[in-house]
DRENPA-3360 file (N, C-alpha, C; in nm, 2 decimals, always signed):
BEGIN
1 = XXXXXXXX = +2.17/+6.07/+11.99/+2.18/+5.99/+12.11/+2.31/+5.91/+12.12 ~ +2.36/+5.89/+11.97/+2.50/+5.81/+12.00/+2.63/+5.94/+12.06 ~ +2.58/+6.04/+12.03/+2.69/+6.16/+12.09/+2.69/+6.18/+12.24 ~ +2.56/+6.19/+12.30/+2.53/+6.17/+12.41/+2.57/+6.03/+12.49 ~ +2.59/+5.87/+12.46/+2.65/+5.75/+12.47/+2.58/+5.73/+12.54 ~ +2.44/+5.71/+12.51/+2.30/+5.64/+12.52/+2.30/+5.52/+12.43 ~ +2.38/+5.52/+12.29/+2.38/+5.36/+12.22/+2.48/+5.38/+12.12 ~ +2.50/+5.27/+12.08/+2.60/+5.25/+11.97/+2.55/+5.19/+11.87;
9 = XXXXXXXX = +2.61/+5.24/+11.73/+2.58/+5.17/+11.62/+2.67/+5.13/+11.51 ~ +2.65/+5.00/+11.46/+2.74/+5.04/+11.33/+2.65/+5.00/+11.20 ~ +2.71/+4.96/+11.07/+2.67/+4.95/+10.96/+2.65/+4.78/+10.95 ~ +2.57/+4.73/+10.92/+2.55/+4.59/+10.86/+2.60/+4.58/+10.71 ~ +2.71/+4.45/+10.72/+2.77/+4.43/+10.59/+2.66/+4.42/+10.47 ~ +2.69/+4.50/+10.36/+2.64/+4.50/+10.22/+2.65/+4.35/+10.21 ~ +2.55/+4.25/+10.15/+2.55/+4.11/+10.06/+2.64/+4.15/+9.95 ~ +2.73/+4.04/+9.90/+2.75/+4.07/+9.77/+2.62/+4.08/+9.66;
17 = XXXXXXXX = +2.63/+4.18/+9.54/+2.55/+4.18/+9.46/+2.42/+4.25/+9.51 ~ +2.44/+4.28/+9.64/+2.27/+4.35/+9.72/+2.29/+4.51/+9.66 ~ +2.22/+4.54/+9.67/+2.21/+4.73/+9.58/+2.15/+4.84/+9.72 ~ +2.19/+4.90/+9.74/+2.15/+5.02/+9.82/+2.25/+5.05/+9.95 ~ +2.15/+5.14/+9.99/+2.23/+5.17/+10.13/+2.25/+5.03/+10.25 ~ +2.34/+5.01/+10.32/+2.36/+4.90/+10.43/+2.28/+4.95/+10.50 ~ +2.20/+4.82/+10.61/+2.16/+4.91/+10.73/+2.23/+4.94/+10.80 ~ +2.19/+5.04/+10.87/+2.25/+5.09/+11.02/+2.21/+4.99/+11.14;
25 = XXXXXXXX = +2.27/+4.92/+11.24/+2.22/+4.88/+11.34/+2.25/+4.93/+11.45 ~ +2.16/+4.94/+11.59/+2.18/+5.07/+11.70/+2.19/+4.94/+11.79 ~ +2.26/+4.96/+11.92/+2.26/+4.86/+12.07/+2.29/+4.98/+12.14 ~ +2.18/+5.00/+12.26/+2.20/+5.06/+12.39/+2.31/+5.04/+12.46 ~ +2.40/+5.18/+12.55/+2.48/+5.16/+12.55/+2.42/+5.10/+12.76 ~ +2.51/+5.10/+12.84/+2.48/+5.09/+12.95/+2.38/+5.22/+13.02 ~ +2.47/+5.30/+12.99/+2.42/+5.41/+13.06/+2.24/+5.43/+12.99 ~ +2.26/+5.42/+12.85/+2.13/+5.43/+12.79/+2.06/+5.34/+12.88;
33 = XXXXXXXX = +2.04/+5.27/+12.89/+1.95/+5.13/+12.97/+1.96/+5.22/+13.10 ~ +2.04/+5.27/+13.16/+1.98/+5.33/+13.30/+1.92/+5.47/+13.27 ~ +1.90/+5.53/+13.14/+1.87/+5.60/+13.12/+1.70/+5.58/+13.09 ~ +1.72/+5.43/+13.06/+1.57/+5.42/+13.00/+1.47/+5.39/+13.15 ~ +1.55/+5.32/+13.20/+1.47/+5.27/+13.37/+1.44/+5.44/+13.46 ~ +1.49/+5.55/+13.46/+1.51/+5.61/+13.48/+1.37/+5.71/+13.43 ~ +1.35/+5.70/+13.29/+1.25/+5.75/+13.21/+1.12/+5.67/+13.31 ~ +1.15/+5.54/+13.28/+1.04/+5.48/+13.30/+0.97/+5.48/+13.48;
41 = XXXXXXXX = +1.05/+5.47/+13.51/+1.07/+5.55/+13.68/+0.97/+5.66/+13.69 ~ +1.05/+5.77/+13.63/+0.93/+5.90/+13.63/+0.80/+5.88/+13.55 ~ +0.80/+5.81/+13.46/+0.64/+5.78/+13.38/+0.57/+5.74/+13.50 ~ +0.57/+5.62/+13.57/+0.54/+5.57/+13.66/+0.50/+5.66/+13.82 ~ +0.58/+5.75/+13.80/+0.56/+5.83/+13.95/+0.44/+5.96/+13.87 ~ +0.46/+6.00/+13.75/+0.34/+6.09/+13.75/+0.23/+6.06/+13.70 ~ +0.24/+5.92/+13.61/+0.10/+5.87/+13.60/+0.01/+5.80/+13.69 ~ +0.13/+5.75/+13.85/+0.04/+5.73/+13.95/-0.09/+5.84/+14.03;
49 = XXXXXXXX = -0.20/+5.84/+14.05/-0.30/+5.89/+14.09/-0.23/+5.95/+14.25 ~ -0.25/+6.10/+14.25/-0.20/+6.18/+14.37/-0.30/+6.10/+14.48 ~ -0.20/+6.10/+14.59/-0.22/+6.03/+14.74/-0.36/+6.14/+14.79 ~ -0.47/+6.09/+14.83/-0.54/+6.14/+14.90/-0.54/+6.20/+15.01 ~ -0.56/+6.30/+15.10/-0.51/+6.37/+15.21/-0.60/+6.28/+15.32 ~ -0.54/+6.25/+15.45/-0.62/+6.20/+15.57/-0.76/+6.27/+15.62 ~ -0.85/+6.24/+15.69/-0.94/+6.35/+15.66/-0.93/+6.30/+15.84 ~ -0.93/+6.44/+15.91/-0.91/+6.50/+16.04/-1.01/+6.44/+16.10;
% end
């Protein structure tokens, strides 16, 4: 997703004397965020219930 420039991330500084891997921290990038409104957009249009036809 960060190849794509959906978010960005970097490493969280090691504590001194802390042992292991740093975390990783991720922040959406812009486009991600329209990407997500976008998703959620379509969730919303096909989980809405199809329009019933007029009856003649």
């Amino acid at each position: 997703m960060q190849e794509k420039g959906y978010l960005e991330s970097r490493q969280e500084p090691l504590p001194a004397g802390a042992i292991g891997l740093p975390r990783r921290l991720y922040r959406p990038t812009g486009l991600g965020l329209k990407v997500l409104d976008a998703w959620h957009a379509a969730e919303r249009a096909f989980a809405a219930p199809p329009a019933r036809p007029e009856e003649a």
